[in-house]
Each structure stands twice: as structure tokens, then as C-alpha cells.
N, C-alpha and C positions, 0 to 999 in steps of 0.2 A: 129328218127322215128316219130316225135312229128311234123314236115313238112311234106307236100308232093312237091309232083319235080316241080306242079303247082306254085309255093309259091316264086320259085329261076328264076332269070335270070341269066347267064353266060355272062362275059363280052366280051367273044370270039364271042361266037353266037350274038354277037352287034354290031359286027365290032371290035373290037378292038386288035391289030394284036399279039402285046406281045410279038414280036420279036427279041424287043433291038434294034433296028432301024429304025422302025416307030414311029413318035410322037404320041402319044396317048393321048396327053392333053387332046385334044377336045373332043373325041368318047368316054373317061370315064366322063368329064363332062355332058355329053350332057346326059350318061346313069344313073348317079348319078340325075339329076335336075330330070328326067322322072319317074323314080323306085323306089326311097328312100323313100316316103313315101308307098309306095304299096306292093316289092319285096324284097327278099334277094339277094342282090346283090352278085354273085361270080368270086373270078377271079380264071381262069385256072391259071393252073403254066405258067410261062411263065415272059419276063422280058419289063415291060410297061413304056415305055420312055414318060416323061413330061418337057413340056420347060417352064411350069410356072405356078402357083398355081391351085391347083383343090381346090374346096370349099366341104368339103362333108359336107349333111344336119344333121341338129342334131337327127332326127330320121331316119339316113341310120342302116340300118344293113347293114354290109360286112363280106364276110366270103371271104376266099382261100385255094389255095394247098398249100403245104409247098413249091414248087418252084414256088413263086407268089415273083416277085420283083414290087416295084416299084419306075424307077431310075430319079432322077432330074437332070438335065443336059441344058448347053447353058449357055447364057452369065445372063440370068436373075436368076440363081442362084451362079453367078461367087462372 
């Protein structure tokens, strides 16, 4: 109660698919490099495939649903 909904971006509503089959690297880095200092960043439930390191910044806030995955996958974390 202590936010208001101004304060959060969702990461759906940024593009980012969450469907366990879109790569998602990019569209959460891109929404971490842009928000992290400004926003709470949230992810929907849903399962956000990365083929290779995301950086989150040291003053991200993140929050999520309880079905918020996020799965690494591909040869760069083989």
C-alpha cells in the first residue's frame, strides 16, 4: 500500500514474452539498464528464457508472481 501502480513497470507490458520459448535476454536487459534506477521492476508469472547473462543494477528493485521463472538455457550456460 506504501506504492502506487505509478512506481512499477511489468515486464510483460515491455515486451517481454515469458513464454518458455522466446529469448528474453535482451527485452529484460534492455528494461533493467532503463528502470532500475527509477521503477519497480515486475515480472508476470510466466517463464523468461535467457541465453546469456543479464546484469541487474545494484539499485534494481524486482519483484514477481510466484509463477515468475527465469530459465538459462543454450550453449553459453552448457
Amino acid at each position: 500500500q506504501e506504492y502506487s501502480s505509478d512506481q512499477f513497470v511489468t515486464v510483460k507490458s515491455l515486451g517481454a514474452r515469458g513464454d518458455g520459448v522466446t529469448d528474453d535476454t535482451a527485452t529484460i536487459q534492455n528494461i533493467l539498464n532503463t528502470y532500475a534506477a527509477t521503477k519497480i521492476i515486475f515480472f508476470d508469472a510466466g517463464a523468461y528464457l535467457h541465453t546469456s547473462t543479464v546484469y541487474v543494477p545494484a539499485n534494481a528493485v524486482i519483484l514477481g508472481e510466484v509463477e515468475s521463472i527465469i530459465m538459462a538455457t543454450g550453449t553459453f550456460f552448457g
